[in-house]
PyMOL CGO cylinders between C-alpha atoms (Angstrom):
from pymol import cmd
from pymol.cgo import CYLINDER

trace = [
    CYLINDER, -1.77, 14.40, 25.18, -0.32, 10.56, 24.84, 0.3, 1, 1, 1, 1, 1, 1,
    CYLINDER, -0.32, 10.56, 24.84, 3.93, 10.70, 23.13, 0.3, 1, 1, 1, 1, 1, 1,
    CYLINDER, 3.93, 10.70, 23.13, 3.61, 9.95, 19.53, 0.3, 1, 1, 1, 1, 1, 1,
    CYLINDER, 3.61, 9.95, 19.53, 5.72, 6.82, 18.55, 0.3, 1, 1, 1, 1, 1, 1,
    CYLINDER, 5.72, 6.82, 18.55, 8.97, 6.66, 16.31, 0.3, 1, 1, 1, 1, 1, 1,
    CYLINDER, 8.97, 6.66, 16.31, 6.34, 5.35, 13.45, 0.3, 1, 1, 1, 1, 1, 1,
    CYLINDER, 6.34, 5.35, 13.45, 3.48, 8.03, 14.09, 0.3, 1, 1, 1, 1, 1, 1,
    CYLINDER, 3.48, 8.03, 14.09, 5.65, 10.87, 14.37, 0.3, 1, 1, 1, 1, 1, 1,
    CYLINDER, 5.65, 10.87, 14.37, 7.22, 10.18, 10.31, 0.3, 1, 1, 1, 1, 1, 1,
    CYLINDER, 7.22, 10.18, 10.31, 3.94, 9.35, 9.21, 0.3, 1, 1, 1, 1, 1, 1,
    CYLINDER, 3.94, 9.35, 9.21, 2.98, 13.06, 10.38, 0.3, 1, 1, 1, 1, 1, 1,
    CYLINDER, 2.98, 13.06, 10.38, 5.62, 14.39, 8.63, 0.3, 1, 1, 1, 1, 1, 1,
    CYLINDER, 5.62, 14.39, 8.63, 5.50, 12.50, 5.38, 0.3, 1, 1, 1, 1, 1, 1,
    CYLINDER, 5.50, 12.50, 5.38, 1.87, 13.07, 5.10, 0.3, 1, 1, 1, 1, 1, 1,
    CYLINDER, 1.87, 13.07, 5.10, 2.65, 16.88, 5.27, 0.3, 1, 1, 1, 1, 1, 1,
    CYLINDER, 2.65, 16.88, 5.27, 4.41, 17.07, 2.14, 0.3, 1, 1, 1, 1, 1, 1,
    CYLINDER, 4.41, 17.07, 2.14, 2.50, 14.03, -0.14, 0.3, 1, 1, 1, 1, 1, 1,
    CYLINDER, 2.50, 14.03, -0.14, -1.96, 13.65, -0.50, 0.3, 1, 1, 1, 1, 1, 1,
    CYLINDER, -1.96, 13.65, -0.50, -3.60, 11.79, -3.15, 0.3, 1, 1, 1, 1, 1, 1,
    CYLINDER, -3.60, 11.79, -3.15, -5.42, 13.87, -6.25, 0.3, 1, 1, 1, 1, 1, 1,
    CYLINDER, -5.42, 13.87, -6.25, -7.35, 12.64, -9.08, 0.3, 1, 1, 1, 1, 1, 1,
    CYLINDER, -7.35, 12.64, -9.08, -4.67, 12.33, -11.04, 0.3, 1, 1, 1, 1, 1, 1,
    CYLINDER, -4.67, 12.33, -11.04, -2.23, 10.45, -9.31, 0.3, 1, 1, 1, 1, 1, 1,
    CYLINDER, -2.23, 10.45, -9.31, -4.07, 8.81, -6.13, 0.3, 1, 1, 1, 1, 1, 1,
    CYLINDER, -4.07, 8.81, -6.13, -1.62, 7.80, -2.79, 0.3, 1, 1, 1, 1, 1, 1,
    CYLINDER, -1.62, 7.80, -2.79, -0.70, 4.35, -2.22, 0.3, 1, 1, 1, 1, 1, 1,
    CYLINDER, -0.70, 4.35, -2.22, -0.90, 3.47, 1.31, 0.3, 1, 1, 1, 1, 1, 1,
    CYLINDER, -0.90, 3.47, 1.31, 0.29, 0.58, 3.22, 0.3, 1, 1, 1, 1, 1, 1,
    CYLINDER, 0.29, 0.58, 3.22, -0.50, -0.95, 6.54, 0.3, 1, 1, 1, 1, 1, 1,
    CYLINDER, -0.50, -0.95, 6.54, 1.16, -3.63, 8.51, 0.3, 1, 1, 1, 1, 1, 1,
    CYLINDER, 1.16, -3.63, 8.51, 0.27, -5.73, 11.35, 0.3, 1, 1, 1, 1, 1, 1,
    CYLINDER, 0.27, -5.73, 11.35, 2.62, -8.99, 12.82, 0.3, 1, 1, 1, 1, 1, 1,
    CYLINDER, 2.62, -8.99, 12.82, 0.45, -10.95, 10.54, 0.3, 1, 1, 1, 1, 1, 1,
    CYLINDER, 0.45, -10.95, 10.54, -1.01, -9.14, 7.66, 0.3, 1, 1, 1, 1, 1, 1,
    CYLINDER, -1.01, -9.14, 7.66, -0.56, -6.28, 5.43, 0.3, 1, 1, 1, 1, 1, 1,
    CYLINDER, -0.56, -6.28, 5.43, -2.88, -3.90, 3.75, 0.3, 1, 1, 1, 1, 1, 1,
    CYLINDER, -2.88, -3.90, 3.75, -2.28, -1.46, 0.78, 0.3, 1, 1, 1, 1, 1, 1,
    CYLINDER, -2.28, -1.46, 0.78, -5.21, 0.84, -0.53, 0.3, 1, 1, 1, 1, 1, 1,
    CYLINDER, -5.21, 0.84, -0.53, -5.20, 3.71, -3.25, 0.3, 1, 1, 1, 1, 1, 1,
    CYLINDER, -5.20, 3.71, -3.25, -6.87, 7.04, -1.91, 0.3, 1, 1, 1, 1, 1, 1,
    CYLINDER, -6.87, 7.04, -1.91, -7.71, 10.40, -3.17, 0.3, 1, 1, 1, 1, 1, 1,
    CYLINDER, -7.71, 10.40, -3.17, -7.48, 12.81, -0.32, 0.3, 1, 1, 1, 1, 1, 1,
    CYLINDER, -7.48, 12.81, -0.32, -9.39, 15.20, -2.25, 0.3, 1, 1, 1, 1, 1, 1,
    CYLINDER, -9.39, 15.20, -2.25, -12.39, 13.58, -2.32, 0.3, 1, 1, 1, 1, 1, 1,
    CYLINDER, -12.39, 13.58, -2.32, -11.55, 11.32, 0.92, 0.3, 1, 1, 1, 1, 1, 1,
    CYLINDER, -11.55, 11.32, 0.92, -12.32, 8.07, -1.24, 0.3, 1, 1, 1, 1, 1, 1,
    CYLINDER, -12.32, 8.07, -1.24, -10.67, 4.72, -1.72, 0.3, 1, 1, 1, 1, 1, 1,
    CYLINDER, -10.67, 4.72, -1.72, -10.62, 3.92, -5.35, 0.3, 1, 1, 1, 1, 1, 1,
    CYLINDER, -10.62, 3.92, -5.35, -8.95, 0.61, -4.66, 0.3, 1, 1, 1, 1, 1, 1,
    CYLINDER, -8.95, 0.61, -4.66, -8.09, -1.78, -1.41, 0.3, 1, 1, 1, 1, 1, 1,
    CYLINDER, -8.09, -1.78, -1.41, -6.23, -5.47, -1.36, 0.3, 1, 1, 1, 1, 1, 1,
    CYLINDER, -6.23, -5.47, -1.36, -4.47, -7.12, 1.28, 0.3, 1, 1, 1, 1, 1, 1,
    CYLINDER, -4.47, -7.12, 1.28, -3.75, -10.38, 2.44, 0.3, 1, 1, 1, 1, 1, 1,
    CYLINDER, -3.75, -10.38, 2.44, -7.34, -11.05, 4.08, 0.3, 1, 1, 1, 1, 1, 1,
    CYLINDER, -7.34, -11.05, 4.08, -8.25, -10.70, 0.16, 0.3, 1, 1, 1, 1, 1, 1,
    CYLINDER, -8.25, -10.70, 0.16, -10.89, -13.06, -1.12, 0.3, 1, 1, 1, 1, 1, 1,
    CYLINDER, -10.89, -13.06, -1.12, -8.83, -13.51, -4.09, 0.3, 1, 1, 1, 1, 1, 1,
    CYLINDER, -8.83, -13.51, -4.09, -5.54, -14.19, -2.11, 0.3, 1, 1, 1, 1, 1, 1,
    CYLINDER, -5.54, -14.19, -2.11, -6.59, -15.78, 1.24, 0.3, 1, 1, 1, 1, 1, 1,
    CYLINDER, -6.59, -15.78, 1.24, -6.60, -19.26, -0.04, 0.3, 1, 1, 1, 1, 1, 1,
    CYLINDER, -6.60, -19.26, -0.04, -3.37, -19.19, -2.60, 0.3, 1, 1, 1, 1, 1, 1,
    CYLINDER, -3.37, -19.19, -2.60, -1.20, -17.55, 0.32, 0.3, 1, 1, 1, 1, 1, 1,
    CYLINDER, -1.20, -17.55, 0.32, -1.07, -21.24, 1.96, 0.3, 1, 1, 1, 1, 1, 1,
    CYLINDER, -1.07, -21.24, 1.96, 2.54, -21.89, 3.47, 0.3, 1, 1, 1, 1, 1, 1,
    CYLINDER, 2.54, -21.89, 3.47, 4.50, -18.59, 1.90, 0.3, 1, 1, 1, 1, 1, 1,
    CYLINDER, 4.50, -18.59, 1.90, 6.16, -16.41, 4.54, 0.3, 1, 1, 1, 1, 1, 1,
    CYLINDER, 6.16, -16.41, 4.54, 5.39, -12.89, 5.26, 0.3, 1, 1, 1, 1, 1, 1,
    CYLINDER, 5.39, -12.89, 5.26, 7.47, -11.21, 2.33, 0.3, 1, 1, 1, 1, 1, 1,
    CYLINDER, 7.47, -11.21, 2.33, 6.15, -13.34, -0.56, 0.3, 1, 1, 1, 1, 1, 1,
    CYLINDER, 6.15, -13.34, -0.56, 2.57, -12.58, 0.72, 0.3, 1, 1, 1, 1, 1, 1,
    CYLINDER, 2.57, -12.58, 0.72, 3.30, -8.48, 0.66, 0.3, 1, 1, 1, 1, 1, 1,
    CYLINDER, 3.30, -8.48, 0.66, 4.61, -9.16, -3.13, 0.3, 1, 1, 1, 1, 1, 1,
    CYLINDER, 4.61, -9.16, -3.13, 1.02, -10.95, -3.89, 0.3, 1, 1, 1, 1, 1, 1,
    CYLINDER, 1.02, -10.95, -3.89, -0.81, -8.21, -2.49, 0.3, 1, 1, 1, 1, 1, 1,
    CYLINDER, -0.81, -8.21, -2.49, 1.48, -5.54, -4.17, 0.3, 1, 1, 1, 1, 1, 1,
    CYLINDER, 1.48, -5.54, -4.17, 1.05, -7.20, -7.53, 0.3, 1, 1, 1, 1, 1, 1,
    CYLINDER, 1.05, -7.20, -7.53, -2.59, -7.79, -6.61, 0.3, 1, 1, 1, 1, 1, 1,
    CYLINDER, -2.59, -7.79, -6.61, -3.40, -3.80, -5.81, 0.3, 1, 1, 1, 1, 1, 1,
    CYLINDER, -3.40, -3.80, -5.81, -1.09, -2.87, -9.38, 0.3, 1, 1, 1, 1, 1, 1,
    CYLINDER, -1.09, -2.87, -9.38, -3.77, -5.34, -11.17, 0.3, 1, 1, 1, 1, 1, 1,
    CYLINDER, -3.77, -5.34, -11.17, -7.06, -3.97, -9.74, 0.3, 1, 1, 1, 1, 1, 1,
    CYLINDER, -7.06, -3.97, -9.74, -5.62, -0.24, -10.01, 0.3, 1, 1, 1, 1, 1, 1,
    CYLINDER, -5.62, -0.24, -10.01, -5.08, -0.83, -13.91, 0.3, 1, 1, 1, 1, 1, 1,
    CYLINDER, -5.08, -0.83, -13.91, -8.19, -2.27, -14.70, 0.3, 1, 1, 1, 1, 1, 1,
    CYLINDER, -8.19, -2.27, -14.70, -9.99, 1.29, -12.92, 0.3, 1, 1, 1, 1, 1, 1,
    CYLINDER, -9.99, 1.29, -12.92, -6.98, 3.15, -15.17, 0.3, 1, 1, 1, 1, 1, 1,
    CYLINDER, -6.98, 3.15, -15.17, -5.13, 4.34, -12.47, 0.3, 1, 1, 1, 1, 1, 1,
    CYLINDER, -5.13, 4.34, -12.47, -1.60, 4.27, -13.95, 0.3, 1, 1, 1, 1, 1, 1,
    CYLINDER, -1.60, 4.27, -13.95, 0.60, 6.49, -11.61, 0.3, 1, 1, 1, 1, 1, 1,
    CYLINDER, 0.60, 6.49, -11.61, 0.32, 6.79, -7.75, 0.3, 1, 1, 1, 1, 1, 1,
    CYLINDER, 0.32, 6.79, -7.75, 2.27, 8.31, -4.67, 0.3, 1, 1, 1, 1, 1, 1,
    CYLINDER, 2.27, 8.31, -4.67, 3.57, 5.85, -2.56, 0.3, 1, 1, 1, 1, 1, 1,
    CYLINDER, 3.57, 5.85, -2.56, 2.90, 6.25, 1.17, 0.3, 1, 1, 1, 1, 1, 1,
    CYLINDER, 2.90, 6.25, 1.17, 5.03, 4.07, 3.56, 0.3, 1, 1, 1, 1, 1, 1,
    CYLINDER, 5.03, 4.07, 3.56, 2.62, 5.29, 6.52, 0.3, 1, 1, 1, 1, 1, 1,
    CYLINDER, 2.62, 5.29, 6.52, 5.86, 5.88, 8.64, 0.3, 1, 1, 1, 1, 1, 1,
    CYLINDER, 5.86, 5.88, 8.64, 7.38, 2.31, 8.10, 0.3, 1, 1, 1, 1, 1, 1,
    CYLINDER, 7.38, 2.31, 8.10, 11.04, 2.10, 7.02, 0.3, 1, 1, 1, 1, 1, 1,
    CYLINDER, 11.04, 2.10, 7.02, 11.07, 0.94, 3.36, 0.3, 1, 1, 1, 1, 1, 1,
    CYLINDER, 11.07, 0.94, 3.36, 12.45, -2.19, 4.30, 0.3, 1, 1, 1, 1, 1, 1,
    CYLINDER, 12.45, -2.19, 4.30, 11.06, -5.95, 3.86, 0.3, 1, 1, 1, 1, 1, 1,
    CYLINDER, 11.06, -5.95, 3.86, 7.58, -5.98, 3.46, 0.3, 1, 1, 1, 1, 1, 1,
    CYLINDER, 7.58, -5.98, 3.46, 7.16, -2.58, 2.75, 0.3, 1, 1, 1, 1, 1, 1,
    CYLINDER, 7.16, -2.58, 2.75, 9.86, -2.95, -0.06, 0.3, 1, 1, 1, 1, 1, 1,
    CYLINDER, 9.86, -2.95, -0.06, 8.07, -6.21, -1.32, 0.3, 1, 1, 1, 1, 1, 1,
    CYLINDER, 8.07, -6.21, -1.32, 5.24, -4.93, -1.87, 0.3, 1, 1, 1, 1, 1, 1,
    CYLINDER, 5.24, -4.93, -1.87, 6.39, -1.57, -3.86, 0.3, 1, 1, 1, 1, 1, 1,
    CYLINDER, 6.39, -1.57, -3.86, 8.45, -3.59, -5.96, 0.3, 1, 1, 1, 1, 1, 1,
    CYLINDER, 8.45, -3.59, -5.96, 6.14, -5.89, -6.80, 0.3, 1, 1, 1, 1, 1, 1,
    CYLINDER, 6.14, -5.89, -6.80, 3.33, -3.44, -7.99, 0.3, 1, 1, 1, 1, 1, 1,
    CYLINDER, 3.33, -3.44, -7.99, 6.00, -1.45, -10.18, 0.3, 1, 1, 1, 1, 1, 1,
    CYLINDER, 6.00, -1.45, -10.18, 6.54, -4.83, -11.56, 0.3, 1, 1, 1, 1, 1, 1,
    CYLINDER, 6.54, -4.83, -11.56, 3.02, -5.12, -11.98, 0.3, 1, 1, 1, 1, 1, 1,
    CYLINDER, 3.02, -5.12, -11.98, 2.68, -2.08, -14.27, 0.3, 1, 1, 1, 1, 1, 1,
    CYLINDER, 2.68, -2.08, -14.27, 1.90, 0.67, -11.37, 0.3, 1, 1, 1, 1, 1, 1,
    CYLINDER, 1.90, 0.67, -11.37, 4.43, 4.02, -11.73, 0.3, 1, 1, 1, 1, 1, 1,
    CYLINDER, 4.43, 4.02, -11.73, 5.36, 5.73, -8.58, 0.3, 1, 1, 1, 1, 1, 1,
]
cmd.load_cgo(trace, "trace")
């Protein structure tokens, strides 16, 4: 069996205690060198309700010159927008194991601007 990594094994243990329901449907972000990705699923059901990131048809050509921060707040505001129009007010928020730090902070606080509680 290959040694879990720093990041794989707090993802384990955060996704022991939070899942996605119905009700309030889990937030979860990825992050690569160059892009990020945040999706809303219900564990329940095993379904993504909602997805944007920054290879987003509706972001990929406003994103331009802005640095990596300033494109996880466009996709956090972008994923609190497409989650209210489908009614989904309140989520869990699922940091996948990254430290809530720069881009991972950007993009929370940008979707609680947005309108999303979590």
């Amino acid at each position: 069996m290959a040694k879990l990594t720093g990041r794989e094994r707090r993802k384990l243990r955060i996704r022991s205690k939070i899942s996605g329901t119905p009700e309030r449907p889990r937030l979860s972000v990825f992050r690569t060198g160059r892009h990020i990705y945040a999706q809303v699923v219900v564990d329940d059901d095993g379904k993504t309700l909602a997805a944007a990131s920054t290879l987003s048809g509706d972001l990929k050509n406003t994103l331009g010159e802005d640095n990596k921060t300033d494109s996880a707040k466009k996709v956090g505001a972008l994923i609190a927008k497409i989650c209210l129009e489908k009614k989904i007010e309140q989520v869990v928020f699922d940091r996948n194991g990254y430290l809530y730090h720069g881009r991972i902070k950007a993009l929370a606080e940008a979707a609680r601007e947005a309108g999303l509680k979590f």
